[in-house]
N, C-alpha and C positions, 0 to 999 in steps of 0.2 A: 612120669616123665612129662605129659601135656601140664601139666600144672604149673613148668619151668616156662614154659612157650610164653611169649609174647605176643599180647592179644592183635598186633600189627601183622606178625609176620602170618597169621590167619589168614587175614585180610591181601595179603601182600598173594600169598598163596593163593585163594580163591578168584582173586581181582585174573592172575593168572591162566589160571585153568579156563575160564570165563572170556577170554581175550586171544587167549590159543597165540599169542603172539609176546613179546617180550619189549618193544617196542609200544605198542597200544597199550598195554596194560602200565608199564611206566610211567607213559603220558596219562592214564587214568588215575593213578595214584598220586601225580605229581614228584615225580622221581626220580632220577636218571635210570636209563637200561643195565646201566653196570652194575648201580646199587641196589638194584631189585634182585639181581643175579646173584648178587655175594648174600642177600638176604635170603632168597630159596635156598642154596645152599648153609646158609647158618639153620635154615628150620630142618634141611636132612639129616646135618650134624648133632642137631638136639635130639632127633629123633633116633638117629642111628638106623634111619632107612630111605633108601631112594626112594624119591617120589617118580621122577621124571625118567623116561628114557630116553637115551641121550642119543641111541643109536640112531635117529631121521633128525639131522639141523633144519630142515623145513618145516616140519610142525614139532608143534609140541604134545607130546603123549605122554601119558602117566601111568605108570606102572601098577598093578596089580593093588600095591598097598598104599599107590597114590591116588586111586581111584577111592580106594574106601576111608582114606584119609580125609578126601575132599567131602567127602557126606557129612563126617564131623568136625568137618571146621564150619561149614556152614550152620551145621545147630550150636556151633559155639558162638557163632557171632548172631546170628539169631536171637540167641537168650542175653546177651551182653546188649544185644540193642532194645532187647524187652527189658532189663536189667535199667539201660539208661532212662528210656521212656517211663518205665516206672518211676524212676528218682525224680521226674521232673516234672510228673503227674502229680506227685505225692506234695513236689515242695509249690504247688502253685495252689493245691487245695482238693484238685481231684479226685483224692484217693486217701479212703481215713474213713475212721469209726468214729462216731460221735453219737454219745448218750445224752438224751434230752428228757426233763424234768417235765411233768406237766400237771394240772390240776384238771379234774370234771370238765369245770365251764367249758374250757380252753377247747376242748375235744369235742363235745355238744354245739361249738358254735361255728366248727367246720373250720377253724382259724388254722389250727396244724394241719390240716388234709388239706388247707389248701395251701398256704407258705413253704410246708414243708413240701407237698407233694410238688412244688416249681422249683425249688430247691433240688431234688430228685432230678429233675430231668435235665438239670442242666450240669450235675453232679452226681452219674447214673452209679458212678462205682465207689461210693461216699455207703457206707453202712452206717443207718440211724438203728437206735433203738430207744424204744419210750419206756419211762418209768413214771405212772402216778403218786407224784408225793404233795403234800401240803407247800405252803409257803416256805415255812421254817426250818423243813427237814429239805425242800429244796438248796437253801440257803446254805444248810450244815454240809450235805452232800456236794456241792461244786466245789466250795471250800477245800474239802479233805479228798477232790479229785476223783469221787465217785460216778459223778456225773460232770458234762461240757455244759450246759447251757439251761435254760427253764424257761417256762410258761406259768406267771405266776401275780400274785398281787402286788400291785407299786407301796412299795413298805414306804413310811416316811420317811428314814432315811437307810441308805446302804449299806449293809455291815463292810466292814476293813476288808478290801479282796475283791471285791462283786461290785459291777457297775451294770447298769439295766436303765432302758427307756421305755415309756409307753408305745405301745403299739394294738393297742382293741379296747372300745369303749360300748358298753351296751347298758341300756336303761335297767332298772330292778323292774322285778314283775311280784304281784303278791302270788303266791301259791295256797288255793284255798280248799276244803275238804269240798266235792262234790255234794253233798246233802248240806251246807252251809245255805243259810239265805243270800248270803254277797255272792255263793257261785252264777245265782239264776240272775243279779242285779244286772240291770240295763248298764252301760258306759263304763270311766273308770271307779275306782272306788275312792273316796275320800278318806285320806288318813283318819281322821275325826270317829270316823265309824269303828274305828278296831281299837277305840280307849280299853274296852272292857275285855277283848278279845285275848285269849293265851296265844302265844308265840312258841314257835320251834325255830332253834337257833342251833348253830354250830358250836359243839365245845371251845375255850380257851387257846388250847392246846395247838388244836386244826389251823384256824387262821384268823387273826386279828383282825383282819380287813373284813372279811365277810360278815364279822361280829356286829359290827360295823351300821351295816343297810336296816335290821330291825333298830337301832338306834336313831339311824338316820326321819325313818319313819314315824315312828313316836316324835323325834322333834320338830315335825312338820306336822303333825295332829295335835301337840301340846300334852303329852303324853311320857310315862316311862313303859317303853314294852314289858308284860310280865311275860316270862319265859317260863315254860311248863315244863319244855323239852330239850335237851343239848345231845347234837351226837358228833360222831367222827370225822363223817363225810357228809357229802349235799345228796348222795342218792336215800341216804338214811334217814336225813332231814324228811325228803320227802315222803317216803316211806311214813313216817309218824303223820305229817300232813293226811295222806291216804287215808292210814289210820283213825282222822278224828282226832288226834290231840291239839289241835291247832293249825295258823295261819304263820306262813312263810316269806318272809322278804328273800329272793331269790334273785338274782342275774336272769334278763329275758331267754338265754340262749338255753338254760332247762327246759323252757316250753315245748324244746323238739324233743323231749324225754316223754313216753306215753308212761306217763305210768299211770294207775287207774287208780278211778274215783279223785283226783285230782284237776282244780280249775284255775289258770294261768286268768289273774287281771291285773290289767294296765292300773298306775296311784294317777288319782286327779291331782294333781299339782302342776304349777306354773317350772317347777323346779323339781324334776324327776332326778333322786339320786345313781350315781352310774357305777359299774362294776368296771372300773379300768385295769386290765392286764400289761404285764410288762415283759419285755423279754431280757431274763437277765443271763451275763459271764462271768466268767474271771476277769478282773482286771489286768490288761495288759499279756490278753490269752496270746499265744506263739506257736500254736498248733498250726499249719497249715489249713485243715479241712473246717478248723473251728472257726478260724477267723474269716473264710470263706462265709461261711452261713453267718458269721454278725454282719456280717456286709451286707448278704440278702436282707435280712429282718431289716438293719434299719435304712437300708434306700427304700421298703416298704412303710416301717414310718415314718420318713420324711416325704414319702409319695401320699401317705395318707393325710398329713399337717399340712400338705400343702395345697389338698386338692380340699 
């Protein structure tokens, strides 16, 4: 039978009970006294039970099942006003799940705890969740709506769907085996020195861009890197670094990575190649909470181009 009720005559009802007057509560509702009156009455009618007792015209009293009537209209308009405030939470950005893509660096260089984590606090009831994926499969994954957003390498150009700006620039660092003779060298190391030197790189596959930095470095020594080693990921990279197979052109922000028997040195060059990340979406995202967080990231990159 409540399910018939109109979510007014609640209101109309409660405004009542609350006002103990018919007159006040009127003028609180913005109503006339007559119309409120034929309205109590339509809500008894719906109901098929007195609320009011009618025997004292000086006050007003509610009867036994108007009394326990009035408990649940107030949790109905309670929940209808939770009801509303959620839809208006939701459509401003507040309130939403969003999956974010991310790679190593990204996470070692404190860049998501800390964008993310302002993010959070000014969107406490926003549900993030991280996934570490490569470039490529971040790319495939927002595409096909597996994931909202990424932390990832600035590709040269953006596949159809996906649009992304810089947002974190960090110099490469060499990663060197601990018992190597360049780990003990004084300053940085001069491309020139690692002609002869094996390299560990990242497979094909992983990410393009990172391919990339041993590249970069051979052509600043005059040099082609010979690659010994390819793997998956950058913790595996290093891992073979540890190991002895070779020297690593890395992004500086592994450095915060302990791993052993491994030595972070700065390239002597005029022109230190950079690990630049991007924060990429969907084009033309219409999520509420998504487009929320593209708004953070890039008034942070345009706070960071500017400053």
């Amino acid at each position: 039978m409540t399910g018939n009720i109109e979510l007014r005559l609640y209101r109309y009802f409660v405004a009542l009970c609350e006002e103990r007057n018919y007159a006040r509560a009127a003028e609180r509702l913005k109503i006339t006294p007559p119309t409120l009156t034929h309205q109590i009455q339509k809500l008894e009618k719906d109901l098929a039970v007195r609320l009011l007792d009618r025997g004292k015209k000086t006050k007003i009293r509610l009867t036994r099942a108007g009394t326990s009537f009035l408990e649940s209209a107030r949790n109905v308009l309670h929940q209808a006003d939770e009801a509303e405030l959620s839809a208006r939470r939701t459509a401003r950005g507040e309130i939403g799940r969003i999956e974010i893509g991310y790679m190593i660096t990204a996470a070692y260089s404190g860049l998501i705890q800390r964008l993310i984590g302002n993010f959070q606090k000014q969107y406490p009831a926003v549900d993030i969740t991280y996934q570490q994926l490569s470039t490529v499969k971040q790319f495939n994954a927002i595409l096909s709506n597996e994931i909202d957003a990424g932390f990832t390498r600035v590709p040269t150009q953006y596949p159809s769907g996906l649009s992304g700006f810089t947002i974190y620039r960090q110099p490469i660092m060499l990663a060197v085996p601990a018992t190597h003779p360049l780990a003990h060298a004084r300053g940085p190391v001069p491309p020139k020195a690692l002609a002869e030197e094996p390299f560990v790189s990242t497979s094909i596959e992983f990410d393009l861009a990172f391919k990339r930095h041993a590249e970069y470095v051979g052509n600043i020594g005059g040099f082609t890197p010979k690659v010994r080693k390819r793997a998956e990921d950058l913790t595996t990279v290093l891992t073979y670094v540890s190991s002895g197979y070779g020297i690593a052109a890395v992004p500086e922000e592994l450095s915060n990575c302990r791993m052993p028997n491994v030595v972070f040195k700065p390239i002597a060059s005029n022109i230190v190649p950079e690990t630049v990340l991007a924060f990429i979406h969907r084009t033309g995202e219409s999520a509420p909470a998504c487009k929320a967080l593209i708004g953070a990231m890039r008034a942070h990159a345009l706070k960071k181009s500017s400053g």
